[in-house]
C-alpha positions as CSV (number, residue, x, y, z in Angstrom):
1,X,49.4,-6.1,14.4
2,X,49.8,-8.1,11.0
3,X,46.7,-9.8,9.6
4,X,47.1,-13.7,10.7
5,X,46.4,-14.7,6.5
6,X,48.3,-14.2,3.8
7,X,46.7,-14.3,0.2
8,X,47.5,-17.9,-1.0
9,X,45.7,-18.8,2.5
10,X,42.2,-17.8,0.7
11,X,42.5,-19.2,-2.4
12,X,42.4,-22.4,0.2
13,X,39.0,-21.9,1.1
14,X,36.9,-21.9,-2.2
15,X,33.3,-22.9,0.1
16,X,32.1,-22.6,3.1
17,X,33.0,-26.2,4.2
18,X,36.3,-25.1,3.1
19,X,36.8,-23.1,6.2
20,X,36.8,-25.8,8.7
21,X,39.0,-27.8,6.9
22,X,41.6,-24.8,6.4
23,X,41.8,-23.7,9.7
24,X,41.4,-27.2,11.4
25,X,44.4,-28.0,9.6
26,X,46.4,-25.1,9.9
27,X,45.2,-23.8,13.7
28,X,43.6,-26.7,14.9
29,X,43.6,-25.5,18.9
30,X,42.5,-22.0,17.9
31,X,39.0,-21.0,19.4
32,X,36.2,-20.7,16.7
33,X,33.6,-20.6,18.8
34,X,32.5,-19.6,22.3
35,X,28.9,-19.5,23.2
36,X,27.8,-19.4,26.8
37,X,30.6,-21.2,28.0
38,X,31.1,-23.2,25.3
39,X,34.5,-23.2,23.8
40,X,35.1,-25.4,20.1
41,X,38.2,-25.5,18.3
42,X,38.8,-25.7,14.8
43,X,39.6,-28.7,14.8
44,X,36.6,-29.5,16.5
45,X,34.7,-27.8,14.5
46,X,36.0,-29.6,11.2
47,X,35.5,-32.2,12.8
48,X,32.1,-32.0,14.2
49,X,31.0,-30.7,10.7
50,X,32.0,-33.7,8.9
51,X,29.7,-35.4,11.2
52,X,27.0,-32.8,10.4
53,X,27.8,-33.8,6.7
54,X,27.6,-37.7,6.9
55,X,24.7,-36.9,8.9
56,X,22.7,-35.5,6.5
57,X,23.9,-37.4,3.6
58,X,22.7,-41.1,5.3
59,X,18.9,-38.9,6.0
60,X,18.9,-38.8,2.2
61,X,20.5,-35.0,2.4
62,X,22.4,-34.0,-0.7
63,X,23.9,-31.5,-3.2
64,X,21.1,-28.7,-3.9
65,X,19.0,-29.7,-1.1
66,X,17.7,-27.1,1.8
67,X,17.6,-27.4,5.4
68,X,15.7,-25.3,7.7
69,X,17.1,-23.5,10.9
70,X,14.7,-21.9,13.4
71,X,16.0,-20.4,16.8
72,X,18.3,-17.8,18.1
73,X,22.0,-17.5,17.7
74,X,23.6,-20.1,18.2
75,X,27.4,-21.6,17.8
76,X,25.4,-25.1,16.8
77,X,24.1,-23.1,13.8
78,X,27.4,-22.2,12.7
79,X,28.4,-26.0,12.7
80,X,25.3,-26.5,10.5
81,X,26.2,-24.3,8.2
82,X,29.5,-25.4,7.3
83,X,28.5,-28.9,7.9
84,X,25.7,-28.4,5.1
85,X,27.8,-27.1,2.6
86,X,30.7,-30.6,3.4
87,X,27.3,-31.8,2.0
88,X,26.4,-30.3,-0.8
89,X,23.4,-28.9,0.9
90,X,22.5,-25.0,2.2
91,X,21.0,-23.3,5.1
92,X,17.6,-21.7,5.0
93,X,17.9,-19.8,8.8
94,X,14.1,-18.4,10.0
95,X,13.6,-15.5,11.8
96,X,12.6,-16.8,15.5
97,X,9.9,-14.3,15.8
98,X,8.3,-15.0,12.9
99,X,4.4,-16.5,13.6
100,X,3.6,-20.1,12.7
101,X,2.0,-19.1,9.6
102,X,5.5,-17.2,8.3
103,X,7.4,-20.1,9.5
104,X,4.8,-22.3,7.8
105,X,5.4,-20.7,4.1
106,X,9.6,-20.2,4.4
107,X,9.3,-24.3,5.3
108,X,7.2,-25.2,2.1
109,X,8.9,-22.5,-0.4
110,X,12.5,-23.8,0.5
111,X,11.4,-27.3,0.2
112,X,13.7,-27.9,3.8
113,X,14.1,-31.7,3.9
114,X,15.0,-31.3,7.7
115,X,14.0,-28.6,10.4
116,X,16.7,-27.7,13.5
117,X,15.0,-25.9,15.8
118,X,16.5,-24.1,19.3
119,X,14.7,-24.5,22.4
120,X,13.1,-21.2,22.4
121,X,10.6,-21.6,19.2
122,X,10.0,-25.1,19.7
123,X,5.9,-24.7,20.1
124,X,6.0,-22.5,16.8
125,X,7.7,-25.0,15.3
126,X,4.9,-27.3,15.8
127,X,2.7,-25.4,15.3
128,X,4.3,-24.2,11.7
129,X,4.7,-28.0,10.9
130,X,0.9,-29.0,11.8
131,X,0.0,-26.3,8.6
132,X,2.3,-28.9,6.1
133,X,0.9,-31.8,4.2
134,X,3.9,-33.2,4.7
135,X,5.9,-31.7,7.2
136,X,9.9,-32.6,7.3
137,X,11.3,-33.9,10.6
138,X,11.8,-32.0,13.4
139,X,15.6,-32.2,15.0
140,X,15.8,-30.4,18.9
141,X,18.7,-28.5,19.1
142,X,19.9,-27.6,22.8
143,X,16.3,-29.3,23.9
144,X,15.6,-32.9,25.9
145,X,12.2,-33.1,24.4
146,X,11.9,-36.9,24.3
147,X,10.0,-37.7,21.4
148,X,12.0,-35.6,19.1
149,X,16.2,-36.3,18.1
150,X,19.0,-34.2,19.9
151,X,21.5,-32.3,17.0
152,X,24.2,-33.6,19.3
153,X,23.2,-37.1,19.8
154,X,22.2,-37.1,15.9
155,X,25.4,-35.5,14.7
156,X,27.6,-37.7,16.8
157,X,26.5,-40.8,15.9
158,X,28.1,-39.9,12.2
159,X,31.1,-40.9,11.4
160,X,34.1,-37.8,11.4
161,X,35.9,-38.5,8.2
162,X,35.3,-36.0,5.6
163,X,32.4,-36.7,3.1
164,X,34.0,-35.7,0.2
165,X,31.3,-34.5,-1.6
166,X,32.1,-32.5,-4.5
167,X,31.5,-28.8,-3.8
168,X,31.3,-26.1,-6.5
169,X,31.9,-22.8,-6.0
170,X,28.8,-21.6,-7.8
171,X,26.4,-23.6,-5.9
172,X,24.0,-22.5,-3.3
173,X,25.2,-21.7,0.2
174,X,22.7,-19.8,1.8
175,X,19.1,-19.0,1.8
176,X,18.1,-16.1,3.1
177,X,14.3,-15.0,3.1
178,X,13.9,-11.2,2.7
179,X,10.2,-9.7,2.6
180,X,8.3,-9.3,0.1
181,X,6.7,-6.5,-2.1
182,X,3.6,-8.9,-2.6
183,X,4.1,-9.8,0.7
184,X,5.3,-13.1,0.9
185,X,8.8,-13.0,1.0
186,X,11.7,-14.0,-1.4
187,X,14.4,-16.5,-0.9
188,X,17.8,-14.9,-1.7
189,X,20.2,-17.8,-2.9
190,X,24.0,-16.9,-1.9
191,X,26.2,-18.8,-3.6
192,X,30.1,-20.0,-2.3
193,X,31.5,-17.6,-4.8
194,X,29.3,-14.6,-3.6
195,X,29.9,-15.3,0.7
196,X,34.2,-16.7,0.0
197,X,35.5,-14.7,-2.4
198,X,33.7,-11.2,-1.8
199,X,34.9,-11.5,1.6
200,X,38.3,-12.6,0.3
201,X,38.8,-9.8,-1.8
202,X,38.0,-7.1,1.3
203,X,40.8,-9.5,3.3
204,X,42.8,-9.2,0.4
205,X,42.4,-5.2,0.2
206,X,44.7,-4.9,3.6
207,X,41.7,-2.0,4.7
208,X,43.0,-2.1,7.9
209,X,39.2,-2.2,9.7
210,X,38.9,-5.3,8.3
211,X,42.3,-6.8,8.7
212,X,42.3,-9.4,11.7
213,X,45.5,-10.6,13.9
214,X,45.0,-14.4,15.4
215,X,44.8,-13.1,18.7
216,X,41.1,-10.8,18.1
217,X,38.2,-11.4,19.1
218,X,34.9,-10.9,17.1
219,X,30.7,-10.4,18.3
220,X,28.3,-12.1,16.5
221,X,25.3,-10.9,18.4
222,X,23.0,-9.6,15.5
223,X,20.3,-12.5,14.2
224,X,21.3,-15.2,12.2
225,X,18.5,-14.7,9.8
226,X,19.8,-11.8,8.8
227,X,23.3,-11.3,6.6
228,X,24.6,-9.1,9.0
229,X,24.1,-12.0,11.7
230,X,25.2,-15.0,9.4
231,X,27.7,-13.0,7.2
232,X,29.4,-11.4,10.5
233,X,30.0,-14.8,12.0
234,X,31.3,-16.6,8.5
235,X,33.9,-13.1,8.9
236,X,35.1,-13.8,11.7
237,X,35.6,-17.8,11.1
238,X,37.3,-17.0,7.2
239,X,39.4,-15.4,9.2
240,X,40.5,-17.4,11.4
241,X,39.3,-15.6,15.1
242,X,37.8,-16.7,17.8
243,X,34.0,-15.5,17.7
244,X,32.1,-15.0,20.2
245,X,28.2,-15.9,19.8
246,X,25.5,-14.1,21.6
247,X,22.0,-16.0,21.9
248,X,19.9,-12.4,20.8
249,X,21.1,-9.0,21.2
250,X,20.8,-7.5,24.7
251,X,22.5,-4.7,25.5
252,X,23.9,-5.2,28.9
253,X,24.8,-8.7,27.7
254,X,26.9,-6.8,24.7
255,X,28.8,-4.3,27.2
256,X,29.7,-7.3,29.4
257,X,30.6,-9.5,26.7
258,X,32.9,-6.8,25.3
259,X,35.0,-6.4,28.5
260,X,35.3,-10.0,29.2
261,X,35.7,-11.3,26.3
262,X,38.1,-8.9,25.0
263,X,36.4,-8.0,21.9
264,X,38.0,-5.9,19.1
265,X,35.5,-5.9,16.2
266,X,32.1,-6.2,16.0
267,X,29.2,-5.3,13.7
268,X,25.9,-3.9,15.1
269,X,22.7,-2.3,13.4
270,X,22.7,1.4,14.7
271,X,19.2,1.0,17.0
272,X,21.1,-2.1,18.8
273,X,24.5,0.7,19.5
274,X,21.6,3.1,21.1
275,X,20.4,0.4,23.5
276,X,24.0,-0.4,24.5
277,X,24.6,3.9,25.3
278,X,21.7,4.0,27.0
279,X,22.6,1.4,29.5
280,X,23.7,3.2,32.9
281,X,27.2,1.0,33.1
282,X,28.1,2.0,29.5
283,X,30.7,4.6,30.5
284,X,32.3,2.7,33.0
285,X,33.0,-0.4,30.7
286,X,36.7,-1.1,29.5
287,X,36.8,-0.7,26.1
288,X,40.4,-0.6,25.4
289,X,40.3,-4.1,23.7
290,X,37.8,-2.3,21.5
291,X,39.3,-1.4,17.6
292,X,36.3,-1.1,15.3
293,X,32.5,-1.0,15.3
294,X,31.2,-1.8,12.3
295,X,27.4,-0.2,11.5
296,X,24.8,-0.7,9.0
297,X,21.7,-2.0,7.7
298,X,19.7,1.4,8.5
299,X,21.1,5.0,8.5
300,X,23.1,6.6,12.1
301,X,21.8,9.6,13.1
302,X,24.8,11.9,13.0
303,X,24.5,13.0,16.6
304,X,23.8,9.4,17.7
305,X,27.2,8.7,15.6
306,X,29.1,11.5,17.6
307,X,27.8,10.0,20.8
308,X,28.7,6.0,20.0
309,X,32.3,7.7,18.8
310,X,32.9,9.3,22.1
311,X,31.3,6.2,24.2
312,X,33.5,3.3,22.4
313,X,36.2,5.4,21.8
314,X,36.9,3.2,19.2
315,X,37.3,3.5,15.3
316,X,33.6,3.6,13.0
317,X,32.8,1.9,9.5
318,X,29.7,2.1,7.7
319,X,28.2,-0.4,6.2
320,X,25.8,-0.1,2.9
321,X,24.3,-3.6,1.3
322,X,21.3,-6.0,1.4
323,X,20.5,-9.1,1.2
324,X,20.9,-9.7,-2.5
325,X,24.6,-8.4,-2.7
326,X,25.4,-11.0,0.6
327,X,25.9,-7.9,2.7
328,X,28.3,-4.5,2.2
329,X,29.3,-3.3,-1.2
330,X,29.5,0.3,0.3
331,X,31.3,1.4,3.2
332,X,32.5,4.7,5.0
333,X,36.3,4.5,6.1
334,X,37.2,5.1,9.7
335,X,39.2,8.5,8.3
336,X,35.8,10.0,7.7
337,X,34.4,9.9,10.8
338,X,35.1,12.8,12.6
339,X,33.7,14.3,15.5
340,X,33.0,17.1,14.6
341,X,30.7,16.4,11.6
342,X,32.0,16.5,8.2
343,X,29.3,16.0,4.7
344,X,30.5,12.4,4.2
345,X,29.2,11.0,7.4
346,X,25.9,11.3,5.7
347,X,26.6,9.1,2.6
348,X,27.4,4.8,2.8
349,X,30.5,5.9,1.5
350,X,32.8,3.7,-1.2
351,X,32.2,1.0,-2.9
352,X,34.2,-1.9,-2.0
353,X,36.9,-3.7,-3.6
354,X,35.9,-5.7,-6.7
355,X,32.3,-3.4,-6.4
356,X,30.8,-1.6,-9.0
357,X,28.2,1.3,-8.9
358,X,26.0,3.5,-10.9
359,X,23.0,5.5,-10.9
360,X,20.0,5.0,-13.2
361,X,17.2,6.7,-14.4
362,X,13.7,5.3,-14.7
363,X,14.5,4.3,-18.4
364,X,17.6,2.8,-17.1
365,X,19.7,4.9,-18.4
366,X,23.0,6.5,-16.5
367,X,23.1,9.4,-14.3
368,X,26.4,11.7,-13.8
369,X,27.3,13.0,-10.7
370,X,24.6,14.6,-7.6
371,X,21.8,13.1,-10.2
372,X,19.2,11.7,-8.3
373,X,18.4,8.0,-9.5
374,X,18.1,4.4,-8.5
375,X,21.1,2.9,-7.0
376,X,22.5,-0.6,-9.2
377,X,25.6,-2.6,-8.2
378,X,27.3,-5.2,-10.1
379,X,30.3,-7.6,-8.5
380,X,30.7,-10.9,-7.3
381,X,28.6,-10.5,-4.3
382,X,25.2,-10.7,-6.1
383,X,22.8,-13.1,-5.4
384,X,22.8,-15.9,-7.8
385,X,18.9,-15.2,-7.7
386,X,15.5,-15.8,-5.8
387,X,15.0,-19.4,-4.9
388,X,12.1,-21.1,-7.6
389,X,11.1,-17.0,-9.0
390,X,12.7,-16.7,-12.2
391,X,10.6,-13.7,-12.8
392,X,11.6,-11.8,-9.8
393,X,15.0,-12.9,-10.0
394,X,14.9,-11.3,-13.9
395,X,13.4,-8.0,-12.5
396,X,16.2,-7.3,-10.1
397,X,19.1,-8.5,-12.0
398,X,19.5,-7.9,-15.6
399,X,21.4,-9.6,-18.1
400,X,24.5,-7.9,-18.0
401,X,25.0,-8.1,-14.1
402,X,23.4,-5.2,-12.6
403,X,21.4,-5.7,-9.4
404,X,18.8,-2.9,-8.6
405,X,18.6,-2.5,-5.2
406,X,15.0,0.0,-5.2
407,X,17.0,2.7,-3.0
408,X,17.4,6.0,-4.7
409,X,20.6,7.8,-4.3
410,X,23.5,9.8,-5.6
411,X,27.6,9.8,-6.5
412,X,29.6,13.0,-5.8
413,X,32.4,13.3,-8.1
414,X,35.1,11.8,-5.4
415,X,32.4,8.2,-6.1
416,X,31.1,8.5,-2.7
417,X,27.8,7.2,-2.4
418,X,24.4,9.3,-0.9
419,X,21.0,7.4,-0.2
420,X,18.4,10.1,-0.4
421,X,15.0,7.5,-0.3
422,X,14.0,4.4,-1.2
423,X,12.1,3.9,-4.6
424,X,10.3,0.8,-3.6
425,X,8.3,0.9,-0.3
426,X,10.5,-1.3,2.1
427,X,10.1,0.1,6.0
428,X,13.3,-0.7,8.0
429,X,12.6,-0.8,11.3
430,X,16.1,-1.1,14.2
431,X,17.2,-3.0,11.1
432,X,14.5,-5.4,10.2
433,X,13.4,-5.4,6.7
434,X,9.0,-5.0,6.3
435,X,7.0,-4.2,3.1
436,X,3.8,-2.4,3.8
437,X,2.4,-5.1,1.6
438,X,2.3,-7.8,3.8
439,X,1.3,-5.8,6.9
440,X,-2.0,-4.2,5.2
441,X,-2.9,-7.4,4.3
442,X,-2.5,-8.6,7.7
443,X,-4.9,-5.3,9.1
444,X,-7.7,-6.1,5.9
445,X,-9.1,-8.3,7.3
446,X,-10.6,-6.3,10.6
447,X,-14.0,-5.9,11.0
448,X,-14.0,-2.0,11.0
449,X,-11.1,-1.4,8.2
450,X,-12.9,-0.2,4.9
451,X,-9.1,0.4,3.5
452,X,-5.5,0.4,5.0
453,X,-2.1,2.2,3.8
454,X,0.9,1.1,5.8
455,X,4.2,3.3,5.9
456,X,7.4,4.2,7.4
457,X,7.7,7.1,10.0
458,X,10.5,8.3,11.8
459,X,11.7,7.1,14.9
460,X,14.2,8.0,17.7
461,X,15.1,4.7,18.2
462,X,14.0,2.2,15.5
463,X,15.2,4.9,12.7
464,X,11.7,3.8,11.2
465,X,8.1,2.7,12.7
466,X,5.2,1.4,11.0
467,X,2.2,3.5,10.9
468,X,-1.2,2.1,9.5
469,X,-3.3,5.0,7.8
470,X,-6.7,3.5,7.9
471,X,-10.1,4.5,6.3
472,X,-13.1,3.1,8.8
473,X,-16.5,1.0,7.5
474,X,-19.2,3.2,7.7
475,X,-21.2,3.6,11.1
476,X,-18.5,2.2,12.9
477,X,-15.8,3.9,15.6
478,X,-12.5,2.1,14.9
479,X,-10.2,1.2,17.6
480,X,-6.6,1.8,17.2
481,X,-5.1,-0.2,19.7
482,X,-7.6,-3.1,18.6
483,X,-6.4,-3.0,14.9
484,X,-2.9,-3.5,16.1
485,X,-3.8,-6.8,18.2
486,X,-5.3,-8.1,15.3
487,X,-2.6,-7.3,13.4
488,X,0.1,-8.8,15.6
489,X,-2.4,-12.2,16.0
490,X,-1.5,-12.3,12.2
491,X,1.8,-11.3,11.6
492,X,5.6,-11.0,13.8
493,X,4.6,-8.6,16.1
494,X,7.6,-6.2,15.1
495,X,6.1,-5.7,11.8
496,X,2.4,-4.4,13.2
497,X,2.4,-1.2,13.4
498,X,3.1,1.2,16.1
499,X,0.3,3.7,15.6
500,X,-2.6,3.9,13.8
501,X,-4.1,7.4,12.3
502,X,-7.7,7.7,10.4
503,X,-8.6,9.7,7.5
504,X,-12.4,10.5,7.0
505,X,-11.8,10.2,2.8
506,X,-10.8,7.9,0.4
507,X,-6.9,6.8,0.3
508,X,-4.9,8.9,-2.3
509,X,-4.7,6.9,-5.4
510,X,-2.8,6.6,-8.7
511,X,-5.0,6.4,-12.1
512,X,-4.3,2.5,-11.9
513,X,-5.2,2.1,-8.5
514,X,-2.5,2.3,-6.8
515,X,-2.2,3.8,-3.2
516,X,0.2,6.7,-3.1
517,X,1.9,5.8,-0.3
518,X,4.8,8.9,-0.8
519,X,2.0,11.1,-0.5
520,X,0.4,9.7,2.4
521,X,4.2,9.9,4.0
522,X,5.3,13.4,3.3
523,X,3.6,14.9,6.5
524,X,5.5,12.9,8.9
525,X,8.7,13.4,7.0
526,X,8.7,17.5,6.3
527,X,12.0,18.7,7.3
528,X,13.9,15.9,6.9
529,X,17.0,16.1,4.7
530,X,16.6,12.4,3.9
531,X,13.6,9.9,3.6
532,X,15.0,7.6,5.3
533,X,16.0,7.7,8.8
């Protein structure tokens, strides 16, 4: 089937706000949304986010101004967004498990003038607020707690013309907190430009895994904190679809949603595709409305690959990006996934449209082809920078463009791209980004830790698990199962670690200091063809 756009229909929708106003005029009784039952139009939802916008703008919400998002999924986050950007303002979604103290920091580093929290976190969300000197207000969404305000009664109560705030394309959209190497982590600031016209460009490509008729249906199921949760959903409304919003991945919630639903494209993290295999009803599903699985954010297992292929029966496409380029700037066509194995299925694949690539050396200087080096891209899709870090922003971009993104890879002579390891020390773990950093500090602080190393093994199902490599006080017998409560009373408990080993010597060390945490990993990665899994 044709894609339901033409070209001109883009150039329509310059922001995100854009969207609601484009389709609520062109397909106004078109499903956007369904969420448990819930079914909103685009009208509706152009509607509903002017509300959102003269909302915000009489609670003193303007252009350049954050707001705060903390809960699951939700198709009431979707209408924020949008709604936000009518306003001139952006969306700083929190990851729900996050501890009050995370919560606490992403609150007073994005400077959120309001807080809309989902029913599910509302006690950390107290809790979070009680640690600010001034905490914004709290607004319940999809909760009756009486002495807080309801998002519907709130946004309601606004009137439904459009605000007419002037938009620009350059100007923030969406803030997105990635880890830290220092361990506190990093807003990324995504502009209009990098989410509307990256993703136009794809549209515009006619790459028929990403073309979309009216009548298809898309899954958002992967968290909204993440750009593979907020970016899949903004796909699937630039486009025009209806999309389907699931409250948190589970995976007989995905197969069912799939066969009722009808559901022809959706993008998963590869840990989340093993869950749904493994469920005992996955081979008796109808898939037939099924056309492409999109994958990404951590490396499939070529056998796991096979398996999903034969499962879904569908077509595969990799995905390759991060945070800081809004998503994928690499992916691996549907024609090279074959069955039977072939070398490309272990690269990311092409770069997309409007995507450049190259490989540098330490110096920064370029590689040629199969030379080992750090990956850079440069396109539209890079951040505009790191919310208030003008020093970390100027370390990952330079002046010419060119994003580092710390993994260390190769391009064959065909431009197809290999990720052999990561230069910096990131763990990804079923998808979810965690810097040894922040996790040691979390474990330092145990009574019977004298020094702590935290790093990535592999893992059957999370691709990656944290291990803590700890050195114990003298005279005393360590406990490993102890060190990871205390861990997880400080920190998300899905970035303590898994396991805990001991060494009876001091932790390997560079001349400076620092802890050689590639040395400490090599044991638990001998054999591997990749360091990364």
């Amino acid at each position: 089937m044709a894609a339901s756009l033409k070209p001109e229909d883009f150039a329509e929708m310059a922001t995100l706000g854009d969207i609601a106003r484009f389709h609520g005029r062109t397909r106004p009784h078109q499903i956007a949304l369904a969420f448990e039952g819930r079914l909103t139009a685009y009208a509706d939802l152009d509607r509903r986010t002017n509300q959102i916008a003269n909302a915000l703008g009489g609670a003193g919400v303007g252009r350049g101004n954050c707001v705060a998002y903390l809960g699951k999924n939700s198709d009431l986050y979707f209408e924020l967004l949008l709604g936000a950007n009518k306003a001139g303002a952006f969306v700083a979604p929190i990851g729900w498990r996050l501890s009050a103290p995370e919560v606490a920091y992403i609150l007073a580093d994005s400077q959120a003038r309001l807080v809309f929290v989902g029913p599910e976190v509302m006690e950390v969300a107290r809790a979070a607020l009680a640690e600010l000197a001034a905490p914004p207000p709290l607004i319940a969404m999809e909760s009756n707690a009486p002495d807080l305000v309801a998002f519907e009664a709130w946004r309601d109560a606004a009137e439904a013309g459009d605000p007419g705030v002037a938009v620009e394309t350059h100007d923030t959209a969406l803030l997105l907190y990635t880890s830290g190497t220092t361990g506190k982590p990093k807003g990324v600031m995504l502009t209009n430009t990098n989410i509307m016209r990256s993703r136009a460009s794809l549209a515009l490509a006619a790459m028929g895994w990403n073309e979309w008729d009216e009548s298809e249906v898309s899954l958002a199921a992967m968290p909204v904190a993440h750009i593979g949760g907020s970016g899949w959903g903004l796909v699937g409304l630039l486009n025009g679809v209806k999309t389907v919003v699931a409250r948190e991945f589970n995976p007989m919630e995905a197969l069912e949603l799939i066969e009722r639903e009808r559901i022809a494209k959706m993008f998963m993290v590869p840990a989340a595709l093993q869950f749904v295999i493994r469920q005992p009803r996955a081979r008796e599903i109808d898939y037939s409305s099924l056309k492409y699985i999109l994958y990404g954010a951590s490396p499939m297992p070529v056998d796991l690959l096979r398996e999903c292929m034969d499962v879904f029966g569908c077509q595969f496409c990799q995905q390759y990006g991060m945070t800081e380029t809004t998503g994928t700037i690499v992916y691996l066509p549907p024609e090279d996934h074959d069955p039977k194995g072939n070398t490309r299925m272990r690269g990311a694949g092409l770069p997309m449209p409007g995507v450049e690539l190259c490989i540098l050396d330490a110096e920064g200087n370029r590689l040629g082809p199969n030379q080992v080096g750090e990956i850079a891209t440069r396109s539209q899709a890079n951040m505009k920078g790191y919310w208030r870090n003008e020093t970390a922003t100027a370390s990952a971009v330079n002046t010419d463009g060119w994003l580092r993104t710390g993994d260390a890879g190769y391009l064959d002579e065909d431009g197809y791209l290999y990720i052999q390891d990561r230069i910096k020390d990131m763990i990804c773990s079923g998808a979810e980004n965690i810097y040894p950093a922040e996790v040691e500090n979390a474990i330092h602080g145990h009574p019977h830790v004298a020094e702590v190393a935290v790093i990535g093994v592999p893992d059957d199902v999370w691709g990656e698990a944290v291990k803590a490599i700890v050195v114990a006080k003298p005279g005393v017998t360590p406990d490993a199962n102890d060190i990871i409560a205390f861990a997880k009373s400080r920190i998300a408990h899905f970035k303590a670690p898994k396991s805990v080993d001991f060494l009876d010597r001091p932790l390997p060390r560079n001349p400076s200091g620092k802890i050689l945490r590639r040395e400490l990993r090599e044991p638990y990665w001998a054999g591997k063809e990749r360091r990364v899994n």
